[in-house]
Structure formats: structure tokens, C-alpha cells
C-alpha positions in Angstrom: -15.0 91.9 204.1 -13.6 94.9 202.2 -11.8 94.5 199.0 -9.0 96.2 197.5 -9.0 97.5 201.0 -4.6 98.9 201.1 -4.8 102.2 200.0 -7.6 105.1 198.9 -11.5 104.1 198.7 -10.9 100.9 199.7 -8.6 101.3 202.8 -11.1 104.4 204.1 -14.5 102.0 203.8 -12.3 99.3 205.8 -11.6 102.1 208.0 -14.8 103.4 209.0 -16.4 100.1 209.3 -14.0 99.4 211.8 -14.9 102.8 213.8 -18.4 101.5 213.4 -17.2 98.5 215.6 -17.0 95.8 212.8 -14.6 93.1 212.5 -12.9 93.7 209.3 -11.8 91.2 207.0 -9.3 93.0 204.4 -8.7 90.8 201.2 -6.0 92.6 198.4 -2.8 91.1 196.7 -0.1 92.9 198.3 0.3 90.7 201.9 2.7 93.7 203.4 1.1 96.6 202.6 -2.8 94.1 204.1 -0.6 93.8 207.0 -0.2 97.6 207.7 -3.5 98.4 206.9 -4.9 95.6 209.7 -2.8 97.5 212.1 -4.2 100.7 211.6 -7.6 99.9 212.0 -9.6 101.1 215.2 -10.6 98.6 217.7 -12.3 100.6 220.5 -15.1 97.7 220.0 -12.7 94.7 220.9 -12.6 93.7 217.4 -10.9 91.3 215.7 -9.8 92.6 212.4 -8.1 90.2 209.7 -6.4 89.8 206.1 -6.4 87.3 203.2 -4.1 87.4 200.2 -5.7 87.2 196.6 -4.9 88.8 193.5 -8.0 90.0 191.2 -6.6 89.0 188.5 -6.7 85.6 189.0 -10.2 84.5 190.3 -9.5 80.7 190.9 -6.7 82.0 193.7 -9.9 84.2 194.7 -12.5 81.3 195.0 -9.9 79.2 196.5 -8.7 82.0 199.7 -12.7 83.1 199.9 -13.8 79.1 200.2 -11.3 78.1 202.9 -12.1 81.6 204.7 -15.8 80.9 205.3 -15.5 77.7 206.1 -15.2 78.7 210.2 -16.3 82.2 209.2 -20.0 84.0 208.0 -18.9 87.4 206.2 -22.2 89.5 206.8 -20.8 92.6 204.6 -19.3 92.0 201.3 -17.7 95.1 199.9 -16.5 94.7 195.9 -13.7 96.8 194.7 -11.0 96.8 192.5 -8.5 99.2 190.2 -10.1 99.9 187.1 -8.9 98.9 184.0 -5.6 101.6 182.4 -6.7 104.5 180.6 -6.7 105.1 176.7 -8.4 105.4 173.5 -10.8 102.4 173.3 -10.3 101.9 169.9 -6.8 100.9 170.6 -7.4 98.7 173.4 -6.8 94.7 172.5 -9.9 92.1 173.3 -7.4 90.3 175.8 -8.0 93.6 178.1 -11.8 93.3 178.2 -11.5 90.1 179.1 -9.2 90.3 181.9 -11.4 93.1 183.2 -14.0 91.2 183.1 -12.5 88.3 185.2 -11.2 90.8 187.5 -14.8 92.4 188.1 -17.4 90.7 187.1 -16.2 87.1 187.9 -14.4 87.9 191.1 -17.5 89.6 192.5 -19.5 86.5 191.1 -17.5 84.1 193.0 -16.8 86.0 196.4 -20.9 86.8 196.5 -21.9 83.3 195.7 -19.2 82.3 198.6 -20.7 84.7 201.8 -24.4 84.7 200.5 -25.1 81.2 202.3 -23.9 82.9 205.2 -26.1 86.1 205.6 -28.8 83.7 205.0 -28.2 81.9 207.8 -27.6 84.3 210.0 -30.6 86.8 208.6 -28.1 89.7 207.8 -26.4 90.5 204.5 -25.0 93.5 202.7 -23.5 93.4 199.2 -21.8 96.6 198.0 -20.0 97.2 195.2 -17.7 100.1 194.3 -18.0 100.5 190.5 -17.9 104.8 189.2 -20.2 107.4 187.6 -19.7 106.5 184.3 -22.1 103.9 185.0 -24.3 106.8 184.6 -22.6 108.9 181.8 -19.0 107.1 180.4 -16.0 108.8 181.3 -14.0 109.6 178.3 -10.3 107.7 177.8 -11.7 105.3 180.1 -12.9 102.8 177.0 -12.7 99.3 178.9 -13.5 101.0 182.5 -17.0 102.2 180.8 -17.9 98.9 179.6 -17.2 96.6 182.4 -18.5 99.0 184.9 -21.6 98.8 183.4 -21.3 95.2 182.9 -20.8 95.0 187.3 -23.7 97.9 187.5 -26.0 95.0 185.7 -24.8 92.2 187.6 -25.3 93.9 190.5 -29.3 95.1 189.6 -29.6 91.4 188.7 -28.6 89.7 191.6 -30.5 92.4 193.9 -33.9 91.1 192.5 -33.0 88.1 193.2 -31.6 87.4 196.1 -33.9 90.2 197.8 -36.1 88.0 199.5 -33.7 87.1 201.6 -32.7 89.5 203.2 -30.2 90.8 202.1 -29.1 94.4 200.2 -27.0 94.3 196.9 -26.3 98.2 196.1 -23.5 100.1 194.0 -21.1 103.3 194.9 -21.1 105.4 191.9 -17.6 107.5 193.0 -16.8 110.7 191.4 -13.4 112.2 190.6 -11.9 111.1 193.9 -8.5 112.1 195.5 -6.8 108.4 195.3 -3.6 107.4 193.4 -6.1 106.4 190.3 -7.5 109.8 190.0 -3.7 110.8 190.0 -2.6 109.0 187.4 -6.1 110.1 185.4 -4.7 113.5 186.1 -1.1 113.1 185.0 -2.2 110.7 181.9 -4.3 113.4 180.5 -1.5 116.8 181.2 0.7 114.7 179.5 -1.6 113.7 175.8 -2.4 117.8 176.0 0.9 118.9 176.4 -0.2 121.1 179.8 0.6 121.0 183.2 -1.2 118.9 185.6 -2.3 121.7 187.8 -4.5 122.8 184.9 -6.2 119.7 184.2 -7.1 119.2 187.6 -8.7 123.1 187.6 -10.4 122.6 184.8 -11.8 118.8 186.4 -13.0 120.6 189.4 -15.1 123.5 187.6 -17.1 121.0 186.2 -18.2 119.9 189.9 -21.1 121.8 191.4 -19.1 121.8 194.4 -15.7 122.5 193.1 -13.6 120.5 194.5 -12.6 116.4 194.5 -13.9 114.3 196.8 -12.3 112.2 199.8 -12.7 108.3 200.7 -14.0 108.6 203.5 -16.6 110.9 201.8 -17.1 107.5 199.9 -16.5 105.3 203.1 -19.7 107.2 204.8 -22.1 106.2 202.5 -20.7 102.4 202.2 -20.9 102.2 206.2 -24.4 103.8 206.2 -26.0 100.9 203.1 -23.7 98.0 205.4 -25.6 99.3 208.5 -29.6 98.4 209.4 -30.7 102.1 208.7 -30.2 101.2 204.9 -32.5 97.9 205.2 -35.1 99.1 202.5 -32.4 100.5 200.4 -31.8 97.5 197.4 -30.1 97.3 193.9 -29.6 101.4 194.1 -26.8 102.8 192.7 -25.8 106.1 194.7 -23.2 108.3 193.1 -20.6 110.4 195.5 -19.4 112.9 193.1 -20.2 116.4 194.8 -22.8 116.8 192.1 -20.9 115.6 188.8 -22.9 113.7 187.1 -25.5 115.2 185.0 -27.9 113.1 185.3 -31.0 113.5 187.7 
């Protein structure tokens, strides 16, 4: 089950899963563009690949899709990720914004674990993985309420690692770095445009503080999901691996 999974990180983990020879259970809000996706998945393998409809925003339509879903079926790889929260100064940013953040990460990755875990128990086989960003590691700036919660799913994650552990089954995070996706986009074009330069400069001046010099891809991102959902990552647990091409200075 990949989340968020019709367009950039998201859509290239679902992808490359698939080419691994999984079934693929997509889960976003926008049933059209879920549709699409499904289609363009590989299925070399036979596989039967699938969509739900839920919106991230509100977790009770979230419990309610995830509940029905695994009552016939046992999701053995849960992938977590959603849009961050808009950018700005995080002095200007309203409560009502951490909160819904917080629902929309946190609590939505709450209830869809607590739903599949059951499962992989049963069946001896369980990946968590959760897309979350480097400033887990070192806070991105203009990113106020993106920072905060990030951290907030970074603990979560840690937490639920130790405990659930013993059975089995892997909880790990993504730590993505500046990453060619519509977000990173609008990052880009929010931050010409409270300068007063031109895109193209931002963006040169993003990449020269990457050891390797350049942005990275989803399915850079997408390798590194398939390779924790896969049993060569069985004694890898409550990790969090940053694809950032170097980025993050931090060891």
C-alpha cells in the first residue's frame, strides 16, 4: 500500500514496487488521476494492482476506506506519505495549521499502521515506511510547520519501531532531499519570488550546496523504499536514511 502514490515520490515507489512484482495498493484523494496511475504500473508478475480513495486531511474517511480494505485483504508493506504542509515564515503561521498537519501526518499514519499491523503479524511479514524529509535532521528554513511535524512522524516512527520489533516487522523513515517533484517546484518559485530573482538562480544556488550538484529523482527515492520493503533490509529497523546526494550536514 503506497500513499500519496499519483504523482512524484509517491507514484515512482508505487512504481518500482510493482517492477519488483508486488501487488500495489495505491490510496490518494484524487480517484481519476489513482485511476491512471493503476494503469501504468508494470505487471510482468501477473499482479493485481488496486486503488482506494481517501483524503489526508480527513483521517476518519481514512480509518473508514483502510478498515473495510483489510477486511478480505493483509497489506504486508505500508508506505506513509503525504504533501507537506505550504511554505512561510513560521511566525506567521496560525495554530489551526499545526493541527491539521498533524492529523494529516501523524494521525493518518497512526490509524492506517494500527489497521495492516494485525496483518503482517499473521502472516510473519511486515514493512512500515514512511516518507518524512531531511529536515528531520537539520530544519529546512521557510518550512516552519513542515519542520515540526516531520519531526513529530520521525518520533512516532522511532517509537513504534521499538515496539513492535519483536514482531517482525521493520518501521524505517526516507529522509528525501531537494527532490525534482511539483513540491520542490513550488519551493523553488516561492522563494524567486520573496527575493525578487529568477527561478533559474535559486535553483543554481540549491544545487551548489549538494555534494553532488544536482537534484535528485523519485525513483532515486523509490530504490531505497523497495530495497527496506524487501527481505535484504530484515535487520534494518527504526533507521532513518536520507536520499539527498549528500545534503545534509550531518554525519
Amino acid at each position: 500500500m503506497v500513499c500519496g502514490s499519483t504523482q512524484g515520490i509517491g507514484l515512482a515507489i508505487a512504481k518500482e514496487l510493482a517492477v519488483c512484482g508486488a501487488n500495489c495498493i495505491l490510496m490518494a484523494r484524487d480517484e481519476e488521476a489513482l485511476k491512471k496511475a493503476v494503469q501504468g504500473l508494470d505487471r510482468n508478475n501477473q499482479q493485481k494492482h488496486e486503488y482506494l480513495v481517501a483524503d489526508f486531511s480527513d483521517p476518519d474517511k481514512v480509518q473508514e476506506v483502510i478498515n473495510n480494505f483489510i477486511q478480505t485483504t493483509i497489506v504486508h508493506v505500508l508506505v506513509n506519505n503525504s504533501g507537506g504542509p505550504k511554505f512561510g515564515p513560521l511566525i506567521e503561521e496560525e495554530g489551526q495549521k499545526f493541527v491539521d498537519a498533524f492529523k494529516q501526518h501523524v494521525v493518518c499514519n497512526q490509524l492506517l499502521a494500527k489497521a495492516v499491523v494485525p496483518g503482517m503479524k499473521s502472516s510473519g511479514y511486515g514493512r512500515i515506511i514512511n516518507i518524512i524529509s531531511t529536515s528531520v535532521r537539520i530544519p529546512i528554513i521557510n518550512l516552519g510547520v513542515s519542520n515540526t511535524i516531520r519531526a513529530a512522524v520521525a518520533s512516532w516512527s522511532k517509537s513504534l519501531a521499538n515496539e513492535i520489533g519483536g514482531s517482525g516487522i521493520t518501521v524505517n523513515n526516507i529522509l528525501p532531499g531537494f527532490t525534482s517533484t511539483n513540491r520542490l517546484k513550488a519551493l523553488l518559485e516561492s522563494t524567486a519570488a520573496k527575493r525578487g530573482v529568477e527561478i533559474e538562480q535559486v535553483a543554481k544556488e540549491m544545487k551548489e550546496r549538494i555534494p553532488l550538484k544536482r537534484f535528485g529523482e523519485p525513483a532515486e527515492t523509490a530504490a531505497v523504499a523497495a530495497f527496506l520493503a524487501s527481505p535484504a533490509a530484515s535487520y534494518v529497523n527504526g533507521v532513518s536514511i536520507p536520499v539527498d546526494g549528500g545534503g545534509t550536514g550531518t554525519i
